[in-house]
C-alpha positions, 0 to 999 in steps of 0.5 A: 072400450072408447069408440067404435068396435072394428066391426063398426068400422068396418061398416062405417069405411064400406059405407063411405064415398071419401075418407079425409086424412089429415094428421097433425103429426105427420104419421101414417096411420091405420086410418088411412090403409084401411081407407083406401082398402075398402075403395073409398076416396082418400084425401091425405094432407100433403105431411104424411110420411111414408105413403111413397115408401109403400108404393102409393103415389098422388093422384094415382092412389089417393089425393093430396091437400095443402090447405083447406081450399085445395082439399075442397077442389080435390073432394070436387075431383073426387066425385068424378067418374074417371077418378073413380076407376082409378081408385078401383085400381088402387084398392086391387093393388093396395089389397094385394100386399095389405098385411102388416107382415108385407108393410114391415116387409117393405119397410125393412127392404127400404131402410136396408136392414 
């Protein structure tokens, strides 16, 4: 197939120190759950839906950015030390409900179905 296998990926997001998100539709991808699972950084573009549906908040469990001089001072907050405790306490509480079954859990309580 096209691209990196998942154990590939896996390799490359447990090397990782930041991951940027960006997407030009707005969508929440995979991509950005399987950053922040493996403790790295995330910088999200402000458009992404959803995150505050799933229990993440900014600057508590990922940054957000506006514009590319935002997200050049959030990879600068990034690096810092205090940031990065907070990102240990993200990932233990992101890793205990990351399953597709508690996604569409939630999703399905959050909608009323």
């Amino acid at each position: 197939g096209w691209g990196p296998s998942g154990a590939e990926w896996n390799a490359i997001y447990n090397q990782a120190k930041m991951a940027l998100c960006w997407s030009h539709s707005s969508d929440l991808s995979d991509r950005i759950l399987a950053s922040m699972a493996t403790g790295c950084i995330c910088l999200i573009d402000r458009g992404i839906r959803d995150l505050e549906t799933l229990g993440f908040r900014e600057n508590l469990h990922y940054l957000a950015f506006g514009d590319m001089y935002d997200l050049l001072e959030k990879a600068r907050v990034g690096r810092d030390a205090d940031f990065r405790a907070i990102v240990t306490e993200r990932t233990k509480r992101q890793l205990d409900g990351h399953t597709w079954r508690d996604r569409v859990r939630q999703m399905v309580k959050e909608v009323g179905l």
